[in-house]
C-alpha positions in Angstrom: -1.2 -7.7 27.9 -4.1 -9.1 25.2 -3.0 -8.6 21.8 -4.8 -9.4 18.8 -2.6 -10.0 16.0 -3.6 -9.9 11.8 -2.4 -13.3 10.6 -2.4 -13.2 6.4 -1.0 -17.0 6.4 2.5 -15.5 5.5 5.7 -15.6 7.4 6.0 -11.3 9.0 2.8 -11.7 10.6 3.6 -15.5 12.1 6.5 -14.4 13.6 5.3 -11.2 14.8 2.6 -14.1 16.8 5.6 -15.8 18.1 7.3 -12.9 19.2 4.9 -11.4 21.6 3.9 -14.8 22.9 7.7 -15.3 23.7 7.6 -11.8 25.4 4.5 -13.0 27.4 1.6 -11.5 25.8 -1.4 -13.4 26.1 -1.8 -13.9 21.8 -4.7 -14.2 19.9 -4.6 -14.5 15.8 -7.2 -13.0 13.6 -7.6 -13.4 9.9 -9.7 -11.6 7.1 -11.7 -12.7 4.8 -11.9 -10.9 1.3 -12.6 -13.3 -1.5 -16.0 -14.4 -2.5 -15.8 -16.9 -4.9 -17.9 -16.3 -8.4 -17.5 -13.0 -8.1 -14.5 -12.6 -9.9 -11.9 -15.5 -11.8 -8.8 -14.2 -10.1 -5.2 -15.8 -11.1 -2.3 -17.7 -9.3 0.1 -15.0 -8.3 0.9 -14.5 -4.5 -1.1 -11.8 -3.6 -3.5 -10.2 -0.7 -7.0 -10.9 -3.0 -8.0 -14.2 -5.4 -9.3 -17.4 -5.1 -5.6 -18.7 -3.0 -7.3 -17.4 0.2 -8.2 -20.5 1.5 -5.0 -21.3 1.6 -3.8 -18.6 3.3 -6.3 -18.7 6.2 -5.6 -22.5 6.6 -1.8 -21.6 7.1 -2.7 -19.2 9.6 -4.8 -21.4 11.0 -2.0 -24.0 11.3 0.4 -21.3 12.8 -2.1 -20.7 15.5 -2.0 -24.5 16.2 1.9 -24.5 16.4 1.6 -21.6 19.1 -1.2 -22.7 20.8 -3.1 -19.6 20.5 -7.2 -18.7 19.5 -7.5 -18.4 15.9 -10.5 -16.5 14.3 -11.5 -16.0 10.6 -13.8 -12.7 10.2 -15.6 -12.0 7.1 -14.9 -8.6 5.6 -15.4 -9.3 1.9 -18.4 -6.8 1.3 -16.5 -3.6 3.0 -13.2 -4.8 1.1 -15.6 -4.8 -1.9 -16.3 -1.3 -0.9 -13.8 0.6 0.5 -10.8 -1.0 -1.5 -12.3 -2.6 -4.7 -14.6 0.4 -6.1 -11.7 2.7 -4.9 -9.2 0.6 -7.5 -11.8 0.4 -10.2 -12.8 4.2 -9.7 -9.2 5.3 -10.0 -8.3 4.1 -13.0 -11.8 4.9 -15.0 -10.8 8.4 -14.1 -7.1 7.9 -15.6 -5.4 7.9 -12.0 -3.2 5.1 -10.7 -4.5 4.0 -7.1 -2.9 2.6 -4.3 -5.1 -0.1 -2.9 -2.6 -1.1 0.0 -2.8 2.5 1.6 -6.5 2.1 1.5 -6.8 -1.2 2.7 -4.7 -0.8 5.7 -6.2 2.7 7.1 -9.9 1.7 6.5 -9.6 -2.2 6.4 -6.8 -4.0 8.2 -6.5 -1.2 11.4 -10.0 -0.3 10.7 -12.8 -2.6 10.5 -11.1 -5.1 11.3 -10.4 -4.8 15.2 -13.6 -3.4 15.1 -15.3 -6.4 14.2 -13.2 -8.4 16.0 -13.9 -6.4 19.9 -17.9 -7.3 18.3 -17.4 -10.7 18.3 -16.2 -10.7 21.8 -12.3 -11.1 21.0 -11.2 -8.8 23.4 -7.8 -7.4 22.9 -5.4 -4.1 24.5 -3.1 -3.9 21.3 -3.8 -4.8 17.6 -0.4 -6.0 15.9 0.7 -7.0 12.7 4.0 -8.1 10.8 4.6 -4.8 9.2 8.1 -3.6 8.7 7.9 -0.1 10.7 8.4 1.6 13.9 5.8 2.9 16.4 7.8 5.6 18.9 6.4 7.5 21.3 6.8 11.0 20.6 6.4 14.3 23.1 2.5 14.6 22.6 2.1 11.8 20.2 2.9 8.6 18.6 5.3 8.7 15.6 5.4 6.6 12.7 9.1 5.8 11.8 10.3 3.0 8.9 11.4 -0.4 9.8 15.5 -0.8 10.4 15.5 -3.1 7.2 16.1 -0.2 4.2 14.9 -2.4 1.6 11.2 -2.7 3.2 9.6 0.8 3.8 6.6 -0.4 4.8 5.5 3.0 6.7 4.9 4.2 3.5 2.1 2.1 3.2 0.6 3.0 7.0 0.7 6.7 6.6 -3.2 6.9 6.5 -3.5 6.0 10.4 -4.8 7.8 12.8 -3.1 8.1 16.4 -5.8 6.2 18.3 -4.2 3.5 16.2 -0.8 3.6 16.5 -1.3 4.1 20.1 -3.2 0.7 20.3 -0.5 -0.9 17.5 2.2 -3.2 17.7 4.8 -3.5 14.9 7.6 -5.7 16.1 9.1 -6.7 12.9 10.7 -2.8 12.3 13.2 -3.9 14.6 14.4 -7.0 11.8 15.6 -7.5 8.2 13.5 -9.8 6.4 16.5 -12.6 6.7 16.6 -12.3 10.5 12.4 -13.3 10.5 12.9 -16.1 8.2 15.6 -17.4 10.7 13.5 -16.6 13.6 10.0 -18.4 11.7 12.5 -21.8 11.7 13.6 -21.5 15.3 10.3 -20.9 16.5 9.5 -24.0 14.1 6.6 -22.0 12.0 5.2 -24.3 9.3 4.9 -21.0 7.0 9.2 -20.2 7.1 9.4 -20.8 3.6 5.8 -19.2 2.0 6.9 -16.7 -0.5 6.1 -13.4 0.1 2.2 -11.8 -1.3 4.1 -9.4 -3.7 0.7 -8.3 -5.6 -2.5 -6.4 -4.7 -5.0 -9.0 -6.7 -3.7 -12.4 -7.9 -5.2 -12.3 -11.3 -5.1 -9.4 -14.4 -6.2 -6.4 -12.6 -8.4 -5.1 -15.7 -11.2 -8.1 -14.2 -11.9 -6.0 -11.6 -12.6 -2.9 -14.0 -15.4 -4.9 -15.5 -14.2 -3.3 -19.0 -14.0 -4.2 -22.3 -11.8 -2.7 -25.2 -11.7 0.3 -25.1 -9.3 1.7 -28.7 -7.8 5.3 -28.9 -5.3 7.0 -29.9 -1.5 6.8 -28.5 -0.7 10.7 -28.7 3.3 12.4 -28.9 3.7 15.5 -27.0 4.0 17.3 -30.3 0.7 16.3 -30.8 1.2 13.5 -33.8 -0.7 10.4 -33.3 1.7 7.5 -33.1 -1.0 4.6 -32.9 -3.7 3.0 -30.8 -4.4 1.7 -27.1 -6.9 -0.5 -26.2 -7.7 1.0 -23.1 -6.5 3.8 -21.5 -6.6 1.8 -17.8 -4.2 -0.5 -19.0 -1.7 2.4 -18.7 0.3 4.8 -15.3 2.5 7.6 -15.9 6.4 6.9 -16.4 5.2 3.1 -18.0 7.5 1.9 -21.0 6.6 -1.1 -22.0 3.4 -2.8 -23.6 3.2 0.6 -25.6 3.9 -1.6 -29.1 4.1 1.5 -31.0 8.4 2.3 -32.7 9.8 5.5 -32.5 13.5 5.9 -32.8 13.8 7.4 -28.9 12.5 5.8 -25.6 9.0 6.4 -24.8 7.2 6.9 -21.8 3.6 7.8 -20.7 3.3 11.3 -19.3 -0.3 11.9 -19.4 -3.7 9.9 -18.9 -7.1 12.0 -20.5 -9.7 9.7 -19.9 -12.1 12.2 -21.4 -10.5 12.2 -24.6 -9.7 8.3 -24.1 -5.8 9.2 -25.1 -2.8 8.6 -23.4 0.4 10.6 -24.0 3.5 9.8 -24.6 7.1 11.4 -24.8 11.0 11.2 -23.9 12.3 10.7 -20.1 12.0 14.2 -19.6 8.4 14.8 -20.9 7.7 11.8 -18.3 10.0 14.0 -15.0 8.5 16.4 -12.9 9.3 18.9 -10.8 6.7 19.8 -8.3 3.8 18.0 -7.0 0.2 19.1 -5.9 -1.3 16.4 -3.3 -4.6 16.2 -2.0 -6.3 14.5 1.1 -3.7 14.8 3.8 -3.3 12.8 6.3 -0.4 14.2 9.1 -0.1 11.0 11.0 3.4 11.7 13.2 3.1 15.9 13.3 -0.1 18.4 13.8 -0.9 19.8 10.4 2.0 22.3 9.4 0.7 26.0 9.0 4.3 27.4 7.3 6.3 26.2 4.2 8.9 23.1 5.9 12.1 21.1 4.3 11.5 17.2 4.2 12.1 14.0 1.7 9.2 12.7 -0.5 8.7 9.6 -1.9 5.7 9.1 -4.2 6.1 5.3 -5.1 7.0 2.5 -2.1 9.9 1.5 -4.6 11.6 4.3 -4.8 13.8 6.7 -3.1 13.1 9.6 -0.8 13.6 13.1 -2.6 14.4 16.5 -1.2 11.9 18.9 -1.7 9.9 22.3 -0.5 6.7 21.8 0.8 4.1 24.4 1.2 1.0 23.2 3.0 -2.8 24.4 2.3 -6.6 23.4 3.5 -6.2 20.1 3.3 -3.2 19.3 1.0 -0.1 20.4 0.1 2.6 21.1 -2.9 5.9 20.1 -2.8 8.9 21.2 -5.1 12.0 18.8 -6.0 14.7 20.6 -8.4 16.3 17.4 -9.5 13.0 16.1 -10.6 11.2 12.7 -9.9 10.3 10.6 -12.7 7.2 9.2 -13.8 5.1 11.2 -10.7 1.7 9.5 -10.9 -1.8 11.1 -10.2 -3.7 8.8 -7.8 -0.1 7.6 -6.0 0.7 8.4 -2.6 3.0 11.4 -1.8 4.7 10.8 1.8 6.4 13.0 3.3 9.6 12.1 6.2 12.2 13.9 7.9 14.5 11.3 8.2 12.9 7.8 9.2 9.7 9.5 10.6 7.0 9.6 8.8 5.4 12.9 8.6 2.1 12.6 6.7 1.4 12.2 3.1 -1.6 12.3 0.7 -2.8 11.5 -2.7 -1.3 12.8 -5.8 -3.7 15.2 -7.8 -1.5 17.0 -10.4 2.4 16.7 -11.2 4.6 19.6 -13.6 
């Protein structure tokens, strides 16, 4: 079997290479391209985007060499510009709080990608990558489940697939912890064991990509009191604490972004806790679209934990209720929904009370 694998220069994705070579697959590594230097200043933090991309496709490169398998670099800095970059900057002008991962991965990394790829003549069955989830086969189609490691949820972040490609995926690492894969990087003598891991969307301060400048107004209580002064109201997501720098004799939190008033609100933990959830943009990636009110668990931040709650589907979203509440429920965010490890489908956040 021909499988083309996404190499990002990190450690999942090398050994996710070595694996299926091991297993006999004929192994080819592709890596993207996204920076385009002058266009912004970036920073120095690990992350996906900034100027440290050169670095990261020489390690992939380097990997390749060590397995003695094809390497390709494919430019896709203009649709990451796009698809993923005006997405981000969009978001937050309108007060929301995007995901960037969930979009680069369903339009980007399993999109375009192996598209351009099969264009330049790299011709490939399956399209892996070092993700930390679970592909299985279901009665009429594929199912996406988490990876066995409980700290690394990755499915969250692939629930925007389609099923043409998690049929044509590969996902080996949901099998592993993230200790087993360092291990197995060192037998399989990977020059990138020890990279740390890309923990951040963009390596630099994510207000360069808003191309922004101040922008003061007023820090408002629930009560309605003014309590001091932002300088921008992007600089700010629901449930956020610090970097408020205004004193008040309780614990603070934002609860509510109004970019047309340029105000952000503030008030105690349970000012900042919902209850129920209205999400927009669906995408059912492991069940047909539900026609009657189901049971499942939600999670609407890859960080945190999966919630009971009541979900009642319409044309083209869904709400769901959780009694105990969720804290700090963020418009923009991804709301996914599983039934245990599967994942069942999940969509954008457009209203929280």
């Amino acid at each position: 079997m021909k499988v083309l694998v996404g190499l990002s220069g990190g450690v999942d994705s090398a050994v996710t290479a070595a694996l299926l070579k091991k297993r006999g697959c004929r192994v080819a590594g592709v890596t993207m391209s996204l920076w385009r230097g002058g266009r912004y200043r970036g920073g120095e933090k690990d992350a996906c985007f900034g100027p440290g991309e050169k670095e990261d496709i020489a390690a992939a490169a380097e990997v390749c060499r060590v397995l003695d398998i094809p390497h390709a670099v494919i430019d896709c800095s203009e649709a990451y510009e796009r698809l993923v970059v005006e997405y981000f900057r969009s978001e937050y002008l309108a007060g929301r709080t995007p995901n960037p991962c969930v979009r680069c991965n369903g339009a980007v990394k399993f999109g375009l990608l192996p598209r351009l790829a099969k264009a330049a003549g790299m011709g490939f069955e399956r399209f892996a990558t070092g993700h930390y989830a679970r592909l299985i086969p279901g009665p009429d189609r594929m199912r996406l489940h988490s990876g066995k490691d409980g700290n690394r949820d990755q499915a969250y972040f692939l629930h925007r697939l389609g099923q043409e490609q998690l049929r044509t995926g590969l996902m080996p690492l949901g099998e592993f912890d993230k200790r087993r894969v360092r291990d197995m990087a060192r037998e399989f003598g990977l020059p990138v064991h020890d990279r740390p891991d890309s923990q951040d969307f963009y390596s630099g301060d994510h207000r360069e990509l808003l191309k922004v400048g101040a922008g003061r107004g007023r820090i408002v209580h629930t009560s309605g009191r003014c309590l001091g002064w932002h300088g921008g109201f992007w600089n700010f997501t629901v449930g956020q604490r610090k970097g408020l720098k205004i004193s008040h004799p309780t614990p603070l939190y934002v609860v509510e972004i109004d970019p047309g008033r340029n105000v952000v609100v503030v008030g105690g933990a349970d000012a900042a806790t919902s209850r129920a959830l209205t999400a927009g943009d669906v995408n059912w990636v492991s069940i047909p679209p539900p026609k009657s009110e189901f049971s499942a668990g939600i999670k609407v931040r890859s960080s945190g934990r999966v919630v009971p709650c009541r979900v009642v589907p319409g044309e083209g979203g869904f709400r769901a209720g959780f009694p105990d509440g969720i804290f700090g429920v963020a418009p923009g965010q991804s709301a996914v929904l599983y039934q245990g490890d599967m994942v069942l489908g999940g969509g954008v956040i457009a209203s929280a009370e």
